[in-house]
C-alpha positions in Angstrom: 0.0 0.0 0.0 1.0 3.7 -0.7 2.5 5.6 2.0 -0.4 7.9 1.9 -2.8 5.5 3.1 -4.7 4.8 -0.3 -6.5 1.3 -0.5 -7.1 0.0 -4.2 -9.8 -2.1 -5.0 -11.1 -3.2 -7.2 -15.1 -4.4 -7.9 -15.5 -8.1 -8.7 -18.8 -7.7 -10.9 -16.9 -9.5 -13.8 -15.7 -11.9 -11.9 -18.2 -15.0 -10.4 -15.8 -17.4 -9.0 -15.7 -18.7 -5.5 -14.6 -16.9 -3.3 -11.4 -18.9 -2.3 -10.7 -18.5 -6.5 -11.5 -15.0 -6.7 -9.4 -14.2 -3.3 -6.9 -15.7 -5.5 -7.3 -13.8 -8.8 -7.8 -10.5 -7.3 -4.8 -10.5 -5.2 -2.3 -11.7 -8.4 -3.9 -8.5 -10.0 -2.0 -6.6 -7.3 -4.8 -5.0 -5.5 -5.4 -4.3 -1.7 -8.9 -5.5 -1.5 -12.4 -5.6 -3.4 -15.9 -3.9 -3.3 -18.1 -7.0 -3.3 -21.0 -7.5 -5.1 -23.9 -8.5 -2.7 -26.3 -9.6 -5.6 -27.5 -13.2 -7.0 -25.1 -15.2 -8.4 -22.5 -13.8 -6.5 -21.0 -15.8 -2.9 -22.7 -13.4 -0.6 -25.8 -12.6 -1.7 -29.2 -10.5 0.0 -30.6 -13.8 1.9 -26.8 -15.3 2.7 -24.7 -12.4 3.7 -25.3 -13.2 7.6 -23.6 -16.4 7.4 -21.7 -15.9 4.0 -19.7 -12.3 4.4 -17.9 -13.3 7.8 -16.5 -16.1 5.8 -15.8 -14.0 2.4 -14.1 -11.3 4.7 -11.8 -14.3 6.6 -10.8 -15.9 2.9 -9.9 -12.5 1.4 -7.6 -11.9 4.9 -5.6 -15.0 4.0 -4.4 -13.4 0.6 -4.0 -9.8 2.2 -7.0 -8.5 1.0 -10.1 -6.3 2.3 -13.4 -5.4 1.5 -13.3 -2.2 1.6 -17.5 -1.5 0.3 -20.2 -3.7 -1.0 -22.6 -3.2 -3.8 -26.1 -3.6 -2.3 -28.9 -3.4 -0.5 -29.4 -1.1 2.4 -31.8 -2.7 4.7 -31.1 -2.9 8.2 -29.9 -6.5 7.5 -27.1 -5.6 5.0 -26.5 -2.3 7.5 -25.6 -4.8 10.4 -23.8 -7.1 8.2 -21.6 -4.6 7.4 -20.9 -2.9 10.4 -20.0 -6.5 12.5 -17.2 -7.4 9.5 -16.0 -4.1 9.6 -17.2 -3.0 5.8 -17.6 1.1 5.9 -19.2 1.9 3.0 -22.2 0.6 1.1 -22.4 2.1 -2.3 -25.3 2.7 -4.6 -25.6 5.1 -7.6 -29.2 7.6 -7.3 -31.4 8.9 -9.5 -34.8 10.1 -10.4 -38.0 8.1 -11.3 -40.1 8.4 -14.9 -43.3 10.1 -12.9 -41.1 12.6 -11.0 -38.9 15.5 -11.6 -35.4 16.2 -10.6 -36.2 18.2 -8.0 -39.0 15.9 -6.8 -36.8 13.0 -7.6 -34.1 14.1 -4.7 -36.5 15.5 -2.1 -37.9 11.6 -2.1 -34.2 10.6 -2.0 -33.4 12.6 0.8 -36.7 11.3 3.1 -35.0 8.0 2.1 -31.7 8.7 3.7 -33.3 10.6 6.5 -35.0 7.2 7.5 -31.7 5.8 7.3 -29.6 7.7 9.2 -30.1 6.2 12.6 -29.1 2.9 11.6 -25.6 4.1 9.4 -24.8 5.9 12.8 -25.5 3.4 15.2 -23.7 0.9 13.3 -20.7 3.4 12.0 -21.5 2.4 8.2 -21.6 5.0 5.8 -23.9 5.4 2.6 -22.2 5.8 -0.5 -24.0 8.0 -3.8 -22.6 7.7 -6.5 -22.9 9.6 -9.7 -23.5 7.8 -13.2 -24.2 9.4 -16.5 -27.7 8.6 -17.9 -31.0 10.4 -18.3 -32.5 9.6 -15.2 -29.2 9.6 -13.1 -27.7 12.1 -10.7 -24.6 12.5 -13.1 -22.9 15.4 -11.8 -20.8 16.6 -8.2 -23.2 19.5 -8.3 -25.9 17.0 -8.1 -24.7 14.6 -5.1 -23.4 17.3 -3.2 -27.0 19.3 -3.3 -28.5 16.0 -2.3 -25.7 15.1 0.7 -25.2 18.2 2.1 -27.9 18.4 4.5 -26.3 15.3 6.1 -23.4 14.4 8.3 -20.7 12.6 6.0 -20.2 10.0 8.3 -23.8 8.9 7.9 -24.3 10.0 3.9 -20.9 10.1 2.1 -19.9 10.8 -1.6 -18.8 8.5 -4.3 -17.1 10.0 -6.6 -16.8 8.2 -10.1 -14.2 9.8 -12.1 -15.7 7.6 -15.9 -19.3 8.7 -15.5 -17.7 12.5 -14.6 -15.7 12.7 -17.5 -18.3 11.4 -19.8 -20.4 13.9 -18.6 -17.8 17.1 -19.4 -17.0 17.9 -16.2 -14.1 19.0 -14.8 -12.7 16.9 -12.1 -10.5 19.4 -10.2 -13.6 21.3 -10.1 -15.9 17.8 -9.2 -13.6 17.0 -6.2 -13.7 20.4 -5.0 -17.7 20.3 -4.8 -17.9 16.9 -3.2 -14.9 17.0 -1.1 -16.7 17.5 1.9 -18.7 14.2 2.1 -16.3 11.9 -0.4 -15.9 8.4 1.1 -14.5 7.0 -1.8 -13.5 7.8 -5.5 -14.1 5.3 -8.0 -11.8 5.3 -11.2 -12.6 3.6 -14.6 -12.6 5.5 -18.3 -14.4 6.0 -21.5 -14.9 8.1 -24.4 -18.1 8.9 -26.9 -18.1 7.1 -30.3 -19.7 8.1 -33.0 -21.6 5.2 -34.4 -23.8 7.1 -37.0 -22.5 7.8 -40.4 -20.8 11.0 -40.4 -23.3 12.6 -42.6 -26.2 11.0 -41.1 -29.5 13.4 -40.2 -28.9 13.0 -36.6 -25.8 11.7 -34.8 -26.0 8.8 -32.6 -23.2 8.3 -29.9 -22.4 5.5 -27.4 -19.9 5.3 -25.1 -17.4 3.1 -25.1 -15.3 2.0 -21.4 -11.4 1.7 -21.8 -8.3 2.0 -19.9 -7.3 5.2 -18.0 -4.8 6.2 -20.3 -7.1 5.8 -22.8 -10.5 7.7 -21.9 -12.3 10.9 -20.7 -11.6 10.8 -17.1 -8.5 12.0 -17.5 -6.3 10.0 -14.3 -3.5 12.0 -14.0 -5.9 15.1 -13.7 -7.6 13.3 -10.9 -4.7 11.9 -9.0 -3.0 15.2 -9.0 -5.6 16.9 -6.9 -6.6 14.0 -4.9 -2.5 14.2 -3.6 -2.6 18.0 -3.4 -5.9 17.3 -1.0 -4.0 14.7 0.7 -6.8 12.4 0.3 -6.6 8.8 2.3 -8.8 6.5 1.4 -10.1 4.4 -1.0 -9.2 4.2 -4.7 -11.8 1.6 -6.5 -11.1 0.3 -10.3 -14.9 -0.8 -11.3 -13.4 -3.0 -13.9 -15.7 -2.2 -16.5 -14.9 -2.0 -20.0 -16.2 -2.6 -23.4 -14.2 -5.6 -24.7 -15.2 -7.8 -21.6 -13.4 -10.5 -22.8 -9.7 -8.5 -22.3 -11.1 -7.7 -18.6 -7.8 -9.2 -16.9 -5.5 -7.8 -19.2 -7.1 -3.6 -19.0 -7.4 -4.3 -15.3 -3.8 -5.4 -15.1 -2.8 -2.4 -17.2 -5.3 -0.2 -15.0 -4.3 -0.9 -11.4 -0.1 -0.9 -12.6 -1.0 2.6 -14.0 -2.7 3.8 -11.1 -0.5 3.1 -8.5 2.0 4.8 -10.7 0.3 7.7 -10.6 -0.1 7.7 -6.5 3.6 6.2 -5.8 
């Protein structure tokens, strides 16, 4: 690990292997730890993750690894889970429904929270939002700050995902500055928009297309730079996701090398 105290992870979605396998795999990648998918068809799942985390936490130990958030649900359950293995953060991305409007769409998020917020403080587990580009989706800082800052960070934190932010345009020296306050965690993974109309069609039709950090939007250097002139601790997760899923361990391979070079 980094002498400034930065964990990588990295999130296991592509990978479904036991968890003996993947403790395995993820720590010959060279990372620190994992945020764990607690979804079907994973180990720990919504029913299992009483009996199944303790273990998954315990098997990841032996290879030097930690989880350092999970991926799912928020019910008092999952809350408890969490806090007795010593998880801190339980990340989910937000966004508005297709009857409601923006505004409505985060006052009903916020009574959300607001019931949660006793159980993330009694059990010291924080609440992760992340932002993710899409029409319904809170896709900017602006956007996760207004809807966090009414709460304490240690309750309601920030995810901060530098791919969605640089799809999106914005700037993510400016981005960090806006969610500094409540960011729990930033999340780094890349892309870029692709044209995949003719260039002469009637009306252009993009898609966007997830590659390597050297290779997107999201601009990594940019974003490690200000993180190290905030002096930011914490965790650092690669969210594995890219385009060509079948070259998955070779771009994560070449991700986590290059982000640890950027940090070191």
């Amino acid at each position: 690990m980094p002498s400034n105290g930065i964990k990588f992870t990295v999130f296991n979605k592509p990978w479904k292997f036991d968890m003996p396998a993947l403790a395995v795999h993820i720590a010959r990648l060279g990372f620190d730890g994992v945020e764990l998918p607690v979804r079907p068809g994973y180990p720990v799942t919504p029913e299992n993750i009483g009996i199944e985390l303790p273990k998954a936490v315990k098997i990841l130990a032996d290879q030097g690894l930690v989880i350092g958030s999970i991926a799912g649900p928020t019910d008092e359950k999952t809350i408890v889970a969490c806090s007795e293995n010593g998880i801190p953060i339980i990340r989910i991305c937000v966004g508005t429904l297709e009857d409601e409007t923006y505004l409505e769409g985060e006052f009903r998020l916020q009574r959300e929270f607001d019931a949660m917020v006793p159980l993330l403080e009694k059990y010291g587990v924080i609440l992760g939002l992340q932002n993710h580009y899409g029409r319904r989706d809170v896709c900017n800082a602006m956007g996760l700050r207004h809807i966090a800052d009414k709460f304490n960070p240690k309750q309601i934190g920030l995810v901060w995902d530098a791919g969605h932010n640089g799809l999106e345009g914005e700037q993510p020296e400016t981005a960090i500055d806006i969610v500094w306050s409540h960011l729990c965690m930033v999340n780094l993974k890349s892309a870029y928009w692709r044209l995949i109309s003719g260039p002469e069609a009637e009306l252009s039709k993009w898609e966007s297309y997830w590659t390597t950090g050297r290779r997107g939007r999201a601009q990594w250097g940019r974003v490690a730079d200000e993180l190290k002139r905030r002096s930011y601790s914490g965790i650092i997760c690669l969210t594995a996701e890219y385009t060509d899923e079948a070259a998955v361990d070779q771009l994560i391979a070449e991700d986590i090398r290059f982000a640890r070079s950027l940090f070191n």
